[in-house]
Every structure is written in C-alpha cells, then in structure tokens.
N, C-alpha and C positions, 0 to 999 in steps of 0.2 A: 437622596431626597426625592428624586422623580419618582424611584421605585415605591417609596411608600406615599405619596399622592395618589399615585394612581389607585395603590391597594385601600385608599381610605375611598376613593370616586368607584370600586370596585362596590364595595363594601355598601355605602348608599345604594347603588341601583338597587342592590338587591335587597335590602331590608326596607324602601318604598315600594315595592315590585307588588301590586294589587293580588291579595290572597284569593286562591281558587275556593270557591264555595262548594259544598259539598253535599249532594241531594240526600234524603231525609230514608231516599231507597235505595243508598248507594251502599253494598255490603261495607262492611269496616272491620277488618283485620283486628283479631283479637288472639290470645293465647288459647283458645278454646276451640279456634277455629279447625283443631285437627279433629275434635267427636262428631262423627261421623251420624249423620241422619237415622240413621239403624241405629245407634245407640242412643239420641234423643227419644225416637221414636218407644224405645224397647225400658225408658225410664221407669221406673216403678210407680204406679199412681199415690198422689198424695192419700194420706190417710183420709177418711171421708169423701174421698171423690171416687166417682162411680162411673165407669166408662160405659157409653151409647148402648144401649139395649139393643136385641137383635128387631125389635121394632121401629128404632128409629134409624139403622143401617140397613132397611130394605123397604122395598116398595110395599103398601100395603095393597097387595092383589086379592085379597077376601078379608073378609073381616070373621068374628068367632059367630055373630048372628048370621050369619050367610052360613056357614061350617057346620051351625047347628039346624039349619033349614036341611038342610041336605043329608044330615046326620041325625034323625028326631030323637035317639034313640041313646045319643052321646051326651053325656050330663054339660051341663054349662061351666060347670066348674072344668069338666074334662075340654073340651073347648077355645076355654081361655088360656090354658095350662098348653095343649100342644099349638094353638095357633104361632108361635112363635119359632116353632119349629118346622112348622110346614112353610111359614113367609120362607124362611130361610132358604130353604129346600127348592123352594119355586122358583126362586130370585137364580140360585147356585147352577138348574139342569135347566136354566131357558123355558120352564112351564111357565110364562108367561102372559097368555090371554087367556079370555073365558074359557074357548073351545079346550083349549090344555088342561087349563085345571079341571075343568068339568069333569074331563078324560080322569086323569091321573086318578082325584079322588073315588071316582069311581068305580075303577078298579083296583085301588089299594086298599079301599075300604071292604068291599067284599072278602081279599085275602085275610083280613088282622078283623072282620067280624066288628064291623062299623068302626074301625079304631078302639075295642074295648079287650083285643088279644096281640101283643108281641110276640106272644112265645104259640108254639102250637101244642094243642091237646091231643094227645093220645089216646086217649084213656078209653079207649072203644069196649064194645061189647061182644062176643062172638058174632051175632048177626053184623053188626057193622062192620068187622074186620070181613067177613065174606060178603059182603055188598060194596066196601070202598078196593078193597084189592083182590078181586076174585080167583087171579091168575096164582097168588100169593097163599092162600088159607082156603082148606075145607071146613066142613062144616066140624069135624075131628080136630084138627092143626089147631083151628082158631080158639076151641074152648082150652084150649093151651095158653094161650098169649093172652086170654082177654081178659080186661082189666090189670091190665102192667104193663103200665105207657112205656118204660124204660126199653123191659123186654121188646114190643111189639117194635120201637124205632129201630134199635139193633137188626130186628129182624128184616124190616119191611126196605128200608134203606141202607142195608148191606151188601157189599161189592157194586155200589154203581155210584153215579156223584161224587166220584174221587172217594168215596169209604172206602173202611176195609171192611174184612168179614166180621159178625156178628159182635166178637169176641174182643175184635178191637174197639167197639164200644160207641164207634165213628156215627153212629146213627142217633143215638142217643146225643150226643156233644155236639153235632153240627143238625140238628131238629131245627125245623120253621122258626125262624125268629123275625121280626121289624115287621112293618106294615105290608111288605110284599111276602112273606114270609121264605126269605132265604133260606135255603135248604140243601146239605150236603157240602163235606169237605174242600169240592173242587171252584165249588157257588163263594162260600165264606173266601177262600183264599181271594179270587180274583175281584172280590166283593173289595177286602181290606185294602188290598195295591190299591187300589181304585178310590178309594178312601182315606186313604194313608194310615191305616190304622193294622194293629196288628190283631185280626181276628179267628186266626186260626189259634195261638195262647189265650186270647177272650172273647172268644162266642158271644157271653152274655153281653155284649157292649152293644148287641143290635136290641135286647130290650128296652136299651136307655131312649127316651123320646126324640131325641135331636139324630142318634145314629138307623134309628126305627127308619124315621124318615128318608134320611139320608140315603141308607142301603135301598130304598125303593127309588130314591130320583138318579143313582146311580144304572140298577138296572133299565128302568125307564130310560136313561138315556144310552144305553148301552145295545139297547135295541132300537135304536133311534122310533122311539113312538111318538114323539112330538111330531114327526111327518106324521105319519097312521092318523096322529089324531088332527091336523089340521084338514086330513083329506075328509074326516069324517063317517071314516069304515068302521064302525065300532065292532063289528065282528072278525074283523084283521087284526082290529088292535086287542082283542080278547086273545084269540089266537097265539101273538106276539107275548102278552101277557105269560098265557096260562098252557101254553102249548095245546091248548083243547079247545073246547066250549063251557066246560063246568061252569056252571052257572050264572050262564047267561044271562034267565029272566035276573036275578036279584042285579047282576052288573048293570042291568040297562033298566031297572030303576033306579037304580042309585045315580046312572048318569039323565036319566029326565029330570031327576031332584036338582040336580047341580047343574045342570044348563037354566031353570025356569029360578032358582035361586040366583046367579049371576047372571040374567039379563041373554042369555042365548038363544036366538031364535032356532 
C-alpha cells in the first residue's frame, strides 16, 4: 500500500510540474530535419517564380547611360543587353571603383572594337597582312592568304600560343574571341580552368556575352591590373594589357570617356 501511495504522490509532482515554454526561435525537431541546406537550397523553383536577376545580385557600379557615355558608338539597346554582364563581371574580379572601371572598359573596349566584335576579323587584304605582320608576309606570300581569314589564322598563329602547325587548324579554332580578345590554345586552356569552363571543346562560349566578359575580368585579374590601375600608369597598364602600345591614342580616349562619365577626377 505504501509502494503505491508513493507511485500516485510520484505521479502528481510530475503531471503539476509547470510546462517549459518554448521560444518562437527555437528550432523543433522534425522528420525533415535530415535535408540538408544544399538540398533546400538546390529545390527546383516553383513554376512562375523567377530567381534574382543578375541586377539585383550585385552592386550597381555604372549604369547603361554611363556605358553609353563612354561607348557613343554602342547602340542603347546593346548596352542594356551587356550591362548585366559587365555588373557581374565587376562585382566577380574586385573592379570595383571608378578608377577600375574606367580602366577596364577602356581597354577591353578598344580590344572587341567598342564592344561591337567578340570574335576577331581576319579578313585582311595583302597590304594589311604586310603592314600588321611584316615579320610574317611579303608582299608575294600575302597576295596568297589575303582575303581568307581561316587560311591567314592558321597561318599567322601557328606553332606559338600553345598551337600547332598550320594544318592543325589551332589558329583558326582558338582566334580572338571575348572582349579582351583571347587568343591561342595555351590563352583559352588556362582562360577555362580559371573559369571553370571547358574552352578548349568550346571556344565559341567566349562569344557568348556573360563569358565575353568574363574571360577579360579573368585576365585583368590574372595580371593583377587593378593595382596598375589604382596607381594610375595608364601606360603600364596598356603594356600589362597588350604587351605593346597598340593603340594607345584610341585606349586613352576611351579611358577620358570613362573617368569624366563616372565622376573621376
């Protein structure tokens, strides 16, 4: 009889015993709780819902009216179309303040022909094949090659750039391509790792606008030119660029455009 008195005086405590309350932020155990964040995350969007533009996932550091100051030359429609991939771009290799962009656009812009060439032209004429590669074509050679762009890449960037010879065709498949215009087998390979893309089976993926870019904020930063351009050496950072001067005057208008367009003194 004691033993079970006790078990009923057991029994009260504990069924009076004041219930813990339980905050509103307190996780709570559930059967679900094994799916892992990678897997909520990686959910398939509902139908009709439309995930963040690459406009509203990064800073806006110029706008397409600033893009087209700088650019008079780039249709507005072309403008509104890549600004979204240059935010991107800027945001991704740390080109982050005026003096940067100002820089960058400047010099990618002259490469790709104010933003209105991905791919590079060939297509020369004998006089031009012996005035841009003189070491390469006489006045004889060149009336051979001229006007057949295919021909002329094989030839002119053959065995260097990680190509092979002529015949391997390497000149032709790995031609200028993106805003900086990449160029040669050994450029595109360490271009892709760096990219994570596979650009040696798809060249063409540096025409597409988003990797255009890309492949230039890659190089750009690959030469670390965001110092160069914070210092202000615009002719170091040509150099760094283009391994020359080639064309200087038009790079260093294009960067007056884009310093006095964003506010640089």
């Amino acid at each position: 009889m004691k033993y079970i008195i006790q078990n009923i005086i057991n029994f009260l405590k504990e069924y009076l015993k004041p219930k813990s309350s339980v905050s509103i932020n307190t996780p709570i155990s559930t059967p679900d709780d094994s799916i892992s964040e990678t897997a909520i995350k990686s959910t398939p969007q509902i139908p009709g819902s439309e995930p963040p533009s690459i406009l509203e996932s990064v800073d806006v550091l110029i706008t397409a009216e600033q893009l087209g100051k700088i650019l008079p030359t780039l249709a507005e429609s072309k403008c509104n179309e890549y600004l979204p991939h240059l935010l991107k771009v800027l945001t991704e290799f740390e080109i982050n303040t005026p003096i940067r962009i100002a820089a960058f656009i400047a010099q990618t812009s002259h490469e790709s022909a104010g933003y209105s060439a991905f791919l590079e032209n060939l297509n020369y004429s004998a006089q031009a094949l012996v005035n841009t590669w003189p070491s390469r074509f006489t006045s004889e050679s060149a009336s051979v090659y001229a006007k057949q762009a295919e021909k002329i890449a094989n030839h002119v960037y053959s065995n260097r750039l990680g190509n092979g010879d002529e015949a391997s065709g390497d000149g032709w498949r790995y031609r200028g391509r993106g805003v900086i215009q990449t160029t040669g087998r050994s450029n595109y390979k360490a271009c892709g790792i760096g990219l994570g893309i596979d650009l040696i089976a798809f060249p063409e993926l540096l025409e597409q606008p988003l990797d255009a870019f890309r492949s230039a904020g890659w190089y750009w930063n690959n030469r670390n030119c965001n110092i160069i351009a914070d210092s202000g050496d615009f002719v170091r950072l040509t150099k760094a660029i283009n391994g020359g001067l080639t064309g200087l005057d038009d790079r260093k208008a294009n960067y007056a455009r884009a310093k006095s367009a964003l506010g640089v003194e």
